[in-house]
C-alpha positions as CSV (number, residue, x, y, z in Angstrom):
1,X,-15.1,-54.3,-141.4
2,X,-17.8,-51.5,-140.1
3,X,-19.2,-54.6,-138.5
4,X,-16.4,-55.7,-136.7
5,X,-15.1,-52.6,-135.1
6,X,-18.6,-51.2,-133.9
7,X,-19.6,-54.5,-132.3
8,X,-17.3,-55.6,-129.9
9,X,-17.5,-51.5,-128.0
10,X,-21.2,-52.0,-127.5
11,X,-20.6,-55.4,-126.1
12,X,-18.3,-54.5,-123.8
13,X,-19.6,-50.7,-122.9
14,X,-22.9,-53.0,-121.9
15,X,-22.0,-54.3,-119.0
16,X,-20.1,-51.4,-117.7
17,X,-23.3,-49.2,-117.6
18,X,-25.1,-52.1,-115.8
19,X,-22.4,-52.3,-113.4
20,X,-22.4,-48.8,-112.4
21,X,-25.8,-48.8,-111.9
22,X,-26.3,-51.7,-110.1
23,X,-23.6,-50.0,-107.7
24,X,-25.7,-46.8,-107.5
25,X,-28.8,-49.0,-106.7
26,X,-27.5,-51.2,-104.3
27,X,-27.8,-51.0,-100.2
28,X,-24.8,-48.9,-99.0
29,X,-22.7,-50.8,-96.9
30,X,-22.9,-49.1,-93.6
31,X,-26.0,-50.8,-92.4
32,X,-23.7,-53.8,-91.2
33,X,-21.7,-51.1,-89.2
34,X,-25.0,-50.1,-87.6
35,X,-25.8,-53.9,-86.3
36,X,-21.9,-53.6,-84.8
37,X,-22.7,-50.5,-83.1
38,X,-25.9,-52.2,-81.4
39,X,-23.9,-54.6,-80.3
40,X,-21.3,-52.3,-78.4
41,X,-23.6,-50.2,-77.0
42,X,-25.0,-53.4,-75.2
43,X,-21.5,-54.8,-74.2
44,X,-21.2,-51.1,-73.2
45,X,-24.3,-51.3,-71.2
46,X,-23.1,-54.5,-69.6
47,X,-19.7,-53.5,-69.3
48,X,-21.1,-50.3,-67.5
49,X,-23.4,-52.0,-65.2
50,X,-20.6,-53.8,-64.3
51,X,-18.4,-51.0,-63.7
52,X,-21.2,-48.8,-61.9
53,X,-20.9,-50.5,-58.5
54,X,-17.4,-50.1,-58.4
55,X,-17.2,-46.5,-59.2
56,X,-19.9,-46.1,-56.3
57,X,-17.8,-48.4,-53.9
58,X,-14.8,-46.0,-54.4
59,X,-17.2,-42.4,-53.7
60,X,-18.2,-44.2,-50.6
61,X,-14.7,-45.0,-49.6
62,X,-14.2,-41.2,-50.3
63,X,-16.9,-40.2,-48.0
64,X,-16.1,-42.3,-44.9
65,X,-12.3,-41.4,-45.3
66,X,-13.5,-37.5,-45.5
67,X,-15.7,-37.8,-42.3
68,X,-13.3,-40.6,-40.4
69,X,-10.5,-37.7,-40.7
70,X,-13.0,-34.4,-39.7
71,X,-14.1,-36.5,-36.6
72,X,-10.6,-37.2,-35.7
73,X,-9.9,-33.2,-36.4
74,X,-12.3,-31.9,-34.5
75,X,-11.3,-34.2,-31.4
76,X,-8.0,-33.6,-31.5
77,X,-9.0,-29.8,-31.2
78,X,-11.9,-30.4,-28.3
79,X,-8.6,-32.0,-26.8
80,X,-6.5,-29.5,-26.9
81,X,-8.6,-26.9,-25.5
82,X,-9.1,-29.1,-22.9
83,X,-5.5,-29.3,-22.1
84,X,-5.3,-25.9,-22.2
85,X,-8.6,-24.8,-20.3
86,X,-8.9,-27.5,-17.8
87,X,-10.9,-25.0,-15.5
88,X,-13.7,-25.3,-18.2
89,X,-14.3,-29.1,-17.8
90,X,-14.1,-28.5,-14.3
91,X,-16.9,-25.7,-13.9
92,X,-18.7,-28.1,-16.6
93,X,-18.7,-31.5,-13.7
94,X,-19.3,-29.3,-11.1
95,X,-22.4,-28.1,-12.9
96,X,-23.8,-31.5,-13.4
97,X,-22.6,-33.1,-10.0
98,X,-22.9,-30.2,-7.4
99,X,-26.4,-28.4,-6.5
100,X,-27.2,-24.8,-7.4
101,X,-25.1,-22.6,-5.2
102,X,-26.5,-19.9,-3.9
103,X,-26.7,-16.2,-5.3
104,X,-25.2,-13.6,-3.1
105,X,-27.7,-10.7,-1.8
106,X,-26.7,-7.2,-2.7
107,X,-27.2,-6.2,0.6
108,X,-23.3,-8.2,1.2
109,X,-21.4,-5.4,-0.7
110,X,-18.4,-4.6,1.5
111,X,-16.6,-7.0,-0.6
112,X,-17.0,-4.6,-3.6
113,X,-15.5,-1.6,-2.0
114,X,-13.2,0.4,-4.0
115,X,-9.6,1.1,-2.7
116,X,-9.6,3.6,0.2
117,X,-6.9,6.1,0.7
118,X,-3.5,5.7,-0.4
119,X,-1.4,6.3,2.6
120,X,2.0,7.2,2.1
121,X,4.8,5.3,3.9
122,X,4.6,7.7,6.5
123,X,1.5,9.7,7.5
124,X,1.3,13.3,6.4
125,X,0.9,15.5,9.3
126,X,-1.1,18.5,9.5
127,X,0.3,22.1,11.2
128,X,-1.3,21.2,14.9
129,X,0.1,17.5,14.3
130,X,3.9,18.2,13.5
131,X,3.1,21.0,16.3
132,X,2.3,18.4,18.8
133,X,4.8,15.2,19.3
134,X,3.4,12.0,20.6
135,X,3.6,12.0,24.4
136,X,3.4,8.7,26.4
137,X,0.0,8.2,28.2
138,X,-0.6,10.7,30.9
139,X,-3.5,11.6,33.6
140,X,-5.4,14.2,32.4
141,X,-7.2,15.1,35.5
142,X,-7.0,18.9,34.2
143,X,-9.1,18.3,31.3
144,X,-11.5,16.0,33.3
145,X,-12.1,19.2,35.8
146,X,-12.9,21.0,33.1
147,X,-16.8,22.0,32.4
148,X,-18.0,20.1,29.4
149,X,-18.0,23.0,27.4
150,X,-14.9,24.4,27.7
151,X,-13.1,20.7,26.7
152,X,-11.0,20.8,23.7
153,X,-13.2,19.7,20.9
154,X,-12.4,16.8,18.5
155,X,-14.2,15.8,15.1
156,X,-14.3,12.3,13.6
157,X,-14.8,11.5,9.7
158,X,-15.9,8.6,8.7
159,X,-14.7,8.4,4.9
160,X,-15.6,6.3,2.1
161,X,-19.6,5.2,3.4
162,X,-21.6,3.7,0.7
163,X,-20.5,0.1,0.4
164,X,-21.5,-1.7,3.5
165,X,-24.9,-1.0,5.3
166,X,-24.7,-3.2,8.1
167,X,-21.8,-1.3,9.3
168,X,-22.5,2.1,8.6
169,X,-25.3,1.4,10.8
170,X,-23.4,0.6,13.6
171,X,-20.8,3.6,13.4
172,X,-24.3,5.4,13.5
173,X,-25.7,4.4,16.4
174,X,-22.8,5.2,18.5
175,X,-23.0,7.4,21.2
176,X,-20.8,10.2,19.3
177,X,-21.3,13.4,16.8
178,X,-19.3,11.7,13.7
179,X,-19.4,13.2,10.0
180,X,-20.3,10.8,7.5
181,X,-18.6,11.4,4.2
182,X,-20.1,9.3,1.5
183,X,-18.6,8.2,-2.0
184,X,-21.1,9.3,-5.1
185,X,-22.3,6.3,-7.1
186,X,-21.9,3.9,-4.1
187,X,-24.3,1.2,-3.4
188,X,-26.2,2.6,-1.0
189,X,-24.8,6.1,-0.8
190,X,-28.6,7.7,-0.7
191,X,-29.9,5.3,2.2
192,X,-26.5,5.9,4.2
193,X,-27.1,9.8,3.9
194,X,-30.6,9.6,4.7
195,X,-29.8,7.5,8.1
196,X,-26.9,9.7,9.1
197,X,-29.1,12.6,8.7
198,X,-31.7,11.1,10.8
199,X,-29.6,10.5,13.5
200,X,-28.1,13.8,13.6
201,X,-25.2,13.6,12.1
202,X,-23.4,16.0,9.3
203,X,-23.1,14.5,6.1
204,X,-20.3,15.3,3.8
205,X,-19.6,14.4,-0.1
206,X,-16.2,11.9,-0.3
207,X,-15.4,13.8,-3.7
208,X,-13.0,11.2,-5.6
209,X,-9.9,13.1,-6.7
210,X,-6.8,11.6,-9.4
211,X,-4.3,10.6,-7.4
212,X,-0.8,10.2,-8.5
213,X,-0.8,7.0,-8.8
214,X,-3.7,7.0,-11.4
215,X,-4.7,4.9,-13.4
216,X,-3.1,2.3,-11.7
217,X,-5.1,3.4,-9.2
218,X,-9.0,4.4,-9.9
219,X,-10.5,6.6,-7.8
220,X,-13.8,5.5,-8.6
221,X,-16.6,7.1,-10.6
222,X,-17.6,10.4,-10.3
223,X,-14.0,11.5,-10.0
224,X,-12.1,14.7,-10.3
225,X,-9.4,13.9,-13.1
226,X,-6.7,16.1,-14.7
227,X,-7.5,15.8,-18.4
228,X,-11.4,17.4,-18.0
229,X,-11.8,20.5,-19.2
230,X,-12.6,23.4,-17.1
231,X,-16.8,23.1,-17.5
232,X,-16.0,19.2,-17.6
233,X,-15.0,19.4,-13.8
234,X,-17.6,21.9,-12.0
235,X,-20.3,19.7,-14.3
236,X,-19.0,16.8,-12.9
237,X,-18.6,18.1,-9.1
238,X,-22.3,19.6,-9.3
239,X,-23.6,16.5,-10.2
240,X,-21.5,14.9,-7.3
241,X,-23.0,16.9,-5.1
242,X,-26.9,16.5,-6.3
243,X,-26.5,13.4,-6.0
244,X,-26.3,13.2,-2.0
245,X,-28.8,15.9,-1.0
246,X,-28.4,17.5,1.9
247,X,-24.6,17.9,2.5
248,X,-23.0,20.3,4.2
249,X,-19.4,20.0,3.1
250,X,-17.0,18.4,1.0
251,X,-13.4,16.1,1.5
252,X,-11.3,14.5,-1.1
253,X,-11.1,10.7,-1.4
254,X,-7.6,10.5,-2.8
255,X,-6.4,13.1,-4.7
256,X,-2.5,13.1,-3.9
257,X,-2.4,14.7,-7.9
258,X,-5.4,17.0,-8.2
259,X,-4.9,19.2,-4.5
260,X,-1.2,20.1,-6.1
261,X,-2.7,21.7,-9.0
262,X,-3.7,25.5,-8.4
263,X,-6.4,26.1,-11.4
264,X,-8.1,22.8,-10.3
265,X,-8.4,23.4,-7.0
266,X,-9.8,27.0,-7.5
267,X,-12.2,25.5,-10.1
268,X,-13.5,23.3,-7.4
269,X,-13.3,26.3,-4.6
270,X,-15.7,28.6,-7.2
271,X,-18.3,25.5,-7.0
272,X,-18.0,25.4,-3.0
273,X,-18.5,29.4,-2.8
274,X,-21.8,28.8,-4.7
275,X,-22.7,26.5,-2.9
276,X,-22.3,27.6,0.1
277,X,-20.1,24.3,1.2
278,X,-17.1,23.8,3.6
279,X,-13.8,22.1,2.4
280,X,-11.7,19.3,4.2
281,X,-8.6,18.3,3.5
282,X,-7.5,14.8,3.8
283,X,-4.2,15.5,3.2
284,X,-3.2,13.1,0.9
285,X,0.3,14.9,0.2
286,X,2.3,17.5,1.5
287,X,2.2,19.7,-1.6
288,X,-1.5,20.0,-1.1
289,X,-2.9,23.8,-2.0
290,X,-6.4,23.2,-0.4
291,X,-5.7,26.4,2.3
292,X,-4.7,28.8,-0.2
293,X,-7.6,27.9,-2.8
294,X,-10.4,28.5,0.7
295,X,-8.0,31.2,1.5
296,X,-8.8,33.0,-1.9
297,X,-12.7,32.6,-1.8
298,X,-12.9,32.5,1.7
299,X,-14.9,29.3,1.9
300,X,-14.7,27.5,5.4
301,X,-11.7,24.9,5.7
302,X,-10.2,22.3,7.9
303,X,-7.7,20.0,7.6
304,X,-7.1,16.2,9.1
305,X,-5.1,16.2,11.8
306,X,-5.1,12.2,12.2
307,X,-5.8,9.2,10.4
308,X,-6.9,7.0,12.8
309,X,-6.6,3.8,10.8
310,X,-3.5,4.5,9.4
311,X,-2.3,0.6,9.9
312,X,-5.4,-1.5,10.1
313,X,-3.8,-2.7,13.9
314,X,-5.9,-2.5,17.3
315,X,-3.3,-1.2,18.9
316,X,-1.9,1.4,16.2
317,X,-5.7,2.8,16.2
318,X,-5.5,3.2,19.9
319,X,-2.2,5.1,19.5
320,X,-3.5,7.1,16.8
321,X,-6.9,8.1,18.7
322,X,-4.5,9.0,21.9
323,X,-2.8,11.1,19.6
324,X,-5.8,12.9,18.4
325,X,-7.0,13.5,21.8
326,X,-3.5,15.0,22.7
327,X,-3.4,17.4,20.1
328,X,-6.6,18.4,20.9
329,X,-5.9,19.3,24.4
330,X,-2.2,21.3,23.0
331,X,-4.5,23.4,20.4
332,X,-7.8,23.2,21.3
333,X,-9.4,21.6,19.0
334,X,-8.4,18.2,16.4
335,X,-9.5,16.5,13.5
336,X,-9.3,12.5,12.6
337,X,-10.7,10.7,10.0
338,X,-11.2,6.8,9.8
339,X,-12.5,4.5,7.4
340,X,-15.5,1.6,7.9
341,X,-13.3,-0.9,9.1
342,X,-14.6,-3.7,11.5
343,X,-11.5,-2.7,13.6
344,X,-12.1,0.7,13.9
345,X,-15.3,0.4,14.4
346,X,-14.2,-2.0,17.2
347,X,-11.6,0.3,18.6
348,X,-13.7,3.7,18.4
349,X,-17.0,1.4,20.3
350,X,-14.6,1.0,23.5
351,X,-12.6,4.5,23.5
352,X,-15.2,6.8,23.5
353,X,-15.7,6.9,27.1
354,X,-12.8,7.9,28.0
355,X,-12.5,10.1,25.0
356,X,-15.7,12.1,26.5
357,X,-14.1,12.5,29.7
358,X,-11.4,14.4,27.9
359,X,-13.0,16.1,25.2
360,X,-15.8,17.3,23.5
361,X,-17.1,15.3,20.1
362,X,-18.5,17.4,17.9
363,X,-19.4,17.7,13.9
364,X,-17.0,18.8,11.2
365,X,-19.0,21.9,10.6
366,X,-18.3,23.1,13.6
367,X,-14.6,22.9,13.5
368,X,-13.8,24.4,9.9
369,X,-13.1,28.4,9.8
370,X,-12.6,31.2,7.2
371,X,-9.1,31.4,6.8
């Protein structure tokens, strides 16, 4: 009986071990896995190769659409500036199609003059003007009997030299004592002086003044204004008057604001009395305190009597130098002032004949007085 029961066990416990071992000692089974995954990655490679040219067909399609669309940006915008500066593709043909033109000499600056006086809708008399009332043309065979020295006397400014050489020279070379009053910074301010001088003639400083009008209206450089300090505007005159050496005297270009204003005016007056200079008055407003500023430091004054050029007319000058001449003859002596205008200049070339017969031409500094 021990037989039977301890046999059949080991018979069958036998082939378990073997089993189990065999399992342990056998291949595993993922090398047939491995030989699969061979095989994808080459259908992978192939299915890739196949798939490359198509993903590089689309970034190419991306490009072109990206630059076709930029190109038709950025033409649609050249276009519209076009449309909108059409003087720009014009300048541009022009350019290519026309020849150089030809750069303008310096010497051709009387188209960069600055504004001249601001006349107000009526002229502004002076005391010998409203004194005297136009008179219709007369024979003045009293004044012609007259020796030459006792005439009445007259004295012409020429205001606002400095922009136009050619005819500067040619109010200069007249047969007559004129005062050339020149603008500081001008073009050729320093060659206009230096001629006038030459020639005889007195030389005056055209001191830009704030009008009321400003800054609609510039005055220019080298001006007078309202919001300089005290030190601000003698600085600025002295330099003014530096700059054209050898004057003898000073009138305002402008300055319909600045001659109303008391402490300005006797600023300016303090720089005269130093400098031992004479003061005209354009009269560029009634309300101007120019005679009681020279009044107070006693610094030789005049005042215009005329403005000659009033209206830019042949025949309004003519009227206006008759009227000069007349009030000369009532008081004795008269003051006008004109600008460089080819009119005047036209207008003053044929009267002063007749003008000489009547009365006596002389420089501003001999007409001012201490008031």
């Amino acid at each position: 009986m021990a037989t039977k029961e301890s046999t059949p066990p080991k018979k069958k416990s036998a082939p378990k071990k073997v089993s189990a071992a065999s399992k342990k000692s056998a291949p595993p089974k993922k090398a047939a896995p491995r030989k699969k995954s061979s095989a994808a990655k080459k259908k992978g490679a192939a299915s890739a190769k196949k798939q490359g040219p198509a993903q590089g067909s689309r970034l190419g399609d991306k490009i072109v659409t990206i630059m076709t669309t930029s190109f038709f940006v950025i033409f649609g915008l050249f276009v519209a500036y076009v449309l909108i500066h059409p003087q720009v593709s014009e300048k541009a043909t022009k350019s290519v199609s026309a020849p150089p033109e030809k750069v303008v000499p310096l010497k051709i600056a009387k188209f960069e003059k600055p504004d001249f006086e601001i006349f107000p809708a009526k002229p502004i008399p002076s005391r010998r003007a409203a004194a005297t009332p136009r008179a219709a043309k007369k024979v003045f065979a009293d004044t012609r009997q007259l020796p030459k020295d006792q005439r009445p006397v007259v004295a012409i400014i020429i205001d606002d030299f400095g922009y136009d050489m050619d005819l500067a020279k040619r109010f200069l070379a007249l047969d007559a004592k004129l005062t050339c009053a020149v603008l500081p910074h001008s073009v050729y301010f320093k060659r206009i002086a230096q001629l006038a001088r030459k020639k005889g003639h007195d030389v005056m400083l055209h001191q830009p003044m704030e009008p009321n009008e400003y800054p609609m209206i510039d005055p220019g450089p080298g001006a007078l204004l309202s919001v300089m300090t005290p030190d601000e505007r003698i600085q600025q005159l002295n330099a003014n008057i530096d700059l054209i050496p050898g004057i003898c005297g000073v009138n305002n270009h402008m300055g319909s604001k600045t001659t109303t204003m008391s402490d300005e005016m006797n600023q300016i007056f303090t720089v005269l009395k130093k400098r031992g200079l004479f003061f005209i008055d354009s009269r560029t407003t009634a309300a101007t305190l120019s005679l009681s500023s020279a009044r107070l430091f006693k610094v030789p004054f005049a005042e215009r009597d005329v403005f000659l050029d009033h209206v830019r007319k042949e025949s309004e000058i003519r009227a206006q130098i008759e009227h000069l001449v007349n009030i000369a003859e009532v008081h004795g002596k008269a003051l006008g002032i004109g600008h460089p205008h080819e009119v005047t200049y036209e207008v003053l070339k044929k009267a002063l004949p007749d003008m000489k017969k009547r009365v006596r031409l002389i420089p501003a500094s001999e007409i001012v007085e201490v008031f």
